[in-house]
N, C-alpha and C positions, 0 to 999 in steps of 0.2 A: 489292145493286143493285136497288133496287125500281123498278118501269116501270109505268103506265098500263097497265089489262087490255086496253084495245083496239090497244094499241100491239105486243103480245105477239101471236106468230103462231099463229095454232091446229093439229090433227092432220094434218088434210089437207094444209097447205102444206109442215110438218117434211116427210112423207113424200114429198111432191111436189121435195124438196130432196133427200132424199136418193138416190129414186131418179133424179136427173139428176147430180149426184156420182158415184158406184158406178156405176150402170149404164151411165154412158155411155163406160166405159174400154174395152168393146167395140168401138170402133170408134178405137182408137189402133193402136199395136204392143204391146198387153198381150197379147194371142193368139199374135202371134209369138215373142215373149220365153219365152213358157210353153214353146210346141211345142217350142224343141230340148231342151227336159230330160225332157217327160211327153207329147208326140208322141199316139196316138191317143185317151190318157186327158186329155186337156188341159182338158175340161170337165168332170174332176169336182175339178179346181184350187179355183175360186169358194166349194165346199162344202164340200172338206175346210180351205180357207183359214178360214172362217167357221166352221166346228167347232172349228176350234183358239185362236179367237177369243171363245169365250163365256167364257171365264174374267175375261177382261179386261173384258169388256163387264158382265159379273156386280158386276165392283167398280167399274165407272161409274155404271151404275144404283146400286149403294148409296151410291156416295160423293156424288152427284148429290142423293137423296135425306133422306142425314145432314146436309147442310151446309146444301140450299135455296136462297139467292138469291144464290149467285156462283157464280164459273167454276170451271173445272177449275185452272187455277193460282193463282186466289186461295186456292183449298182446298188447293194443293201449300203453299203459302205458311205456311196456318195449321200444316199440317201438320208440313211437314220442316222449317221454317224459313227463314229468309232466304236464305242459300246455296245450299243443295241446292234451296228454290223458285226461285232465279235460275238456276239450271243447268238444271234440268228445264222450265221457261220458254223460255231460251236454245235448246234440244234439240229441243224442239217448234215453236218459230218456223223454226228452221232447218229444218224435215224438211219444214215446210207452204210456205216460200217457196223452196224448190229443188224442190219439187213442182212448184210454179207456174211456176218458169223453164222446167223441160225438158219440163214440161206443154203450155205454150204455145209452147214452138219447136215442137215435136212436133208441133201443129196447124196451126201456119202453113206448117209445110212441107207437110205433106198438102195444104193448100188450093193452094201455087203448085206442086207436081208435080202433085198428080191433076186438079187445074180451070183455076188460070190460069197458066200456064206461062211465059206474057210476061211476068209480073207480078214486081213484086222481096218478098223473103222481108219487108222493113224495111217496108214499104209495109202490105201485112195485119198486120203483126205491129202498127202503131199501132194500126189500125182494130180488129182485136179484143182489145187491152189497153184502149184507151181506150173501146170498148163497156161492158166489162167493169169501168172504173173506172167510169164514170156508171152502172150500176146498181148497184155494191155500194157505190157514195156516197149512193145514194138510202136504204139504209139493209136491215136484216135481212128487215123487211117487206112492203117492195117487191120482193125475193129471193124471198121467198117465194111472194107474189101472183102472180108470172110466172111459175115456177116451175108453179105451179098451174092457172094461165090458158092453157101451153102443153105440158103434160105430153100431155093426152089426142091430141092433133093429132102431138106426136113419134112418143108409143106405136102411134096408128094407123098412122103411115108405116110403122115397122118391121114391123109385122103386116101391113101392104100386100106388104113386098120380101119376108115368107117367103113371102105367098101365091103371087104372081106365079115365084118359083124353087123353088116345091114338086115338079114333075119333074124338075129335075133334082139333087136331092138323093140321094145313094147313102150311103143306113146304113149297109152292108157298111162302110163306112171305117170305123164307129168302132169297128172290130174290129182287134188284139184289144181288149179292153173296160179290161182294165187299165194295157194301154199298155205300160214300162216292169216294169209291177210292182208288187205291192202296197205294199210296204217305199219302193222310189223313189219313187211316187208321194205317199204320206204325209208325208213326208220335203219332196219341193219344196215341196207340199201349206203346210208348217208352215214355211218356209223365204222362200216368197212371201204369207203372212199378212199383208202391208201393204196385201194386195190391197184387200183390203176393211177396212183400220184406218182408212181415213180416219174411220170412222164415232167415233174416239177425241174427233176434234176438234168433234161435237156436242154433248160436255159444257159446252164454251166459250160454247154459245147457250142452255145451260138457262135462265138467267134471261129470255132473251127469249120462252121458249116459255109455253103457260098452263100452269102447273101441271104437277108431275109427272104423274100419271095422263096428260095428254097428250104429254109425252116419253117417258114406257116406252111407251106404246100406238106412238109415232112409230117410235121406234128399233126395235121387234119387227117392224111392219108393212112398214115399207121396208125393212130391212135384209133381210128373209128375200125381199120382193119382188126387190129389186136381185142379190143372188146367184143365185136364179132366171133372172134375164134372162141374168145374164153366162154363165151354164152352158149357156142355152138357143141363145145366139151361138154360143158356143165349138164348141161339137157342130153346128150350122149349119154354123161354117166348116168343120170335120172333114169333114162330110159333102160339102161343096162340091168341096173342093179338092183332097182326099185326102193323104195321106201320099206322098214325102217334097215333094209341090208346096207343101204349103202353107206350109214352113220357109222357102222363098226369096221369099216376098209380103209386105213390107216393113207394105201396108196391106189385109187381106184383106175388111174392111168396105166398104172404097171400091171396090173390084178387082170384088164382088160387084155392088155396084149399075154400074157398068159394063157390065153383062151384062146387065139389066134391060131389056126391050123389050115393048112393048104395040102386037102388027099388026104390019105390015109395016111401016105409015106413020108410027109414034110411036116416036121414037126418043130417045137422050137425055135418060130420065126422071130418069136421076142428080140434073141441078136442082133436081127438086123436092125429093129427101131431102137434097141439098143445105144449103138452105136452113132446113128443121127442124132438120140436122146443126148448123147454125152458131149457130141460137138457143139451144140446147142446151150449143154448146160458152161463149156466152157469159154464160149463168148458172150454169156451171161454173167459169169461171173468178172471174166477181163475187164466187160465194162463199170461191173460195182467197183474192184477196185483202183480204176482208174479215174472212175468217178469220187471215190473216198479221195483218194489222195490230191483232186484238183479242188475239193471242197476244202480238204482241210490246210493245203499249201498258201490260196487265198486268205482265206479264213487269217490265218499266222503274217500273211503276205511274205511268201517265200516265193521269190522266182523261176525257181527250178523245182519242180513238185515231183519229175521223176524218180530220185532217191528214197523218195516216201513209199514206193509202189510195193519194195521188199521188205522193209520194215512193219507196213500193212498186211503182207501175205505172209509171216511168219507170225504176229498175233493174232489174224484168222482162224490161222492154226493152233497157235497155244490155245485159245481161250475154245475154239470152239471145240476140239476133241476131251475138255473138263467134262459136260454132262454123261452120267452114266445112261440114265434113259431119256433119251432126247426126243421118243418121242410124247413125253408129258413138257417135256420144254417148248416143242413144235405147236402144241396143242394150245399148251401156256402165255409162254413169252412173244411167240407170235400171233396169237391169236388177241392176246390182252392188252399187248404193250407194242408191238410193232403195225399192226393193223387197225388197232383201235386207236391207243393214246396218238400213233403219228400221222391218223389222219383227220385231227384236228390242226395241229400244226403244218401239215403240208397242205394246208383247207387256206389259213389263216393268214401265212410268212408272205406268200406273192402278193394276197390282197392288202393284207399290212403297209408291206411297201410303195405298191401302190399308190394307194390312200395319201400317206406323210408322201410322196410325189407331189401327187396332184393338188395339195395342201400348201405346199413350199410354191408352187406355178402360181395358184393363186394369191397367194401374200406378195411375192412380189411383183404379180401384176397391179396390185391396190396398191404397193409402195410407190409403183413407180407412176 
């Protein structure tokens, strides 16, 4: 799939994508979900997640680089064949578009509990789906350029709210240091590896990017960025809220800026992170489902995948405003089934391919 060079996104924007992707699951119930298994050590989740992950990452980088100007399932395609590419296709679509549903209930709830509480859940959940459609219709580009345009102004706010709660942060909580335990720790560590797999589904825009040299450079710079962040929150909130308060704080991101006060007379600053929160969340979502619909247009081999983008963002919506308490779904389904069951899979698909690759290189070098 060859594209105009200037159509192609350069370093800065990949990276600028991926750390609002990855880093911004810090401010879901990603923190909560961790604490009840690894409790003081919860923040070194991100890194052992991301350690146990360079394997996979090792054969995207190659696989990305052997093949060149298609996706990660056109290369499953060439690879394993039509079956087994329509299944590993199918797997991947699925893992990204139930991402996206409990992704974005996940958020609209946060938005009608923590800010507008009169407001109905169906109500924001258009507003930020169809945000979210009109920029990933506008195309990978446009993802990116915002992305870019508003990373520095996000980043500052958060480096504003550690400032502003730097007293009363108590390190003593993140004692003891290993939490659980070395063994448990590893173990969830490798167990919650989805954490940071979305970065699987960057293979899917190589063609969009310029050149490899700016996708390895993308994926090292952000990805090592983005676990940074998440580890740097995690131990934030540790330190915030202590042990065992912080296991019952549904949203401990939101809960923090709540606390936020400048004077006597400024109160209420929560809107303004608000509002970064929201831009944020909505080219997070543009990219899920522009990412759903280039997995699943491949997948089917349809050459035009942008028709899929609305049809995507209106079953987002159906299926995800169904849960009445979503947050035992949050708790549940993401915690059980999105985070656990998919990162084995997104552990195993790159290496898979890999593998039957480098398998097929060798047999026909003994043929020949």
């Amino acid at each position: 799939m060859l594209m105009k060079e200037d159509r192609r996104i350069r370093t800065r924007e990949f990276i600028a994508i991926i750390l609002l992707i990855l880093g911004i699951k810090f401010t879901d119930m990603t923190a909560t979900i961790l604490f009840k298994e690894t409790t003081t050590a919860t923040w070194m989740i991100p890194v052992i997640s991301a350690v146990s992950f360079v394997v996979p990452l090792s054969a995207i980088l190659s696989l990305v680089k052997k093949f060149g100007e298609i996706n990660l399932i056109e290369v499953a395609f060439q690879v394993t064949g039509k079956y087994i590419g329509f299944l590993i296709g199918m797997l991947l679509f699925l893992i990204a578009f139930s991402s996206t549903i409990v992704n974005t209930r996940g958020y609209v709830d946060i938005i009608t509990s923590m800010y507008f509480q009169e407001s109905t859940n169906l109500s924001f959940y258009i507003l930020l789906v169809g945000a979210s459609y009109y920029l990933a219709n506008r195309g990978l580009l446009a993802i990116g350029r915002t992305a870019w345009i508003c990373i520095p102004y996000i980043k500052f706010s958060l480096l504003f709210a550690i400032i502003l709660l730097w007293n009363k942060l108590y390190f003593q909580h993140l004692f003891p240091i290993l939490g659980p335990g070395l063994k448990p720790l590893v173990m969830e560590g490798v167990k919650y590896s989805s954490i940071s797999g979305d970065i699987l589904y960057m293979a899917m825009i190589f063609p969009f990017v310029k050149g490899y040299p700016a996708f390895r450079k993308g994926i090292l710079i952000g990805y090592g960025l983005a676990v940074l962040e998440l580890s740097l929150f995690f131990a934030f909130f540790i330190a915030f809220f202590d042990y065992p308060t912080f296991e019952f704080i549904a949203y401990p991101f939101h809960e923090i800026l709540r606390m936020i006060k400048l004077g006597r007379f400024v109160s209420n600053i929560e809107s303004l992170f608000f509002a970064f929160w929201s831009v944020a969340s909505i080219i997070r979502f543009s990219f899920y489902l522009y990412i759903s619909a280039l997995v699943l247009s491949a997948t089917l081999k349809i050459k035009e995948f942008e028709p899929l983008l609305l049809p995507l963002a209106a079953l987002t919506v159906i299926i995800g405003i169904m849960p009445e308490n979503n947050i035992k779904n949050m708790l549940y389904l993401r915690g059980d089934f999105i985070l656990t069951s998919s990162s084995l899979l997104l552990f195993f698909i790159p290496i898979f391919i890999y593998l039957v690759a480098k398998g097929k290189e060798v047999f026909k070098s003994e043929k020949n």
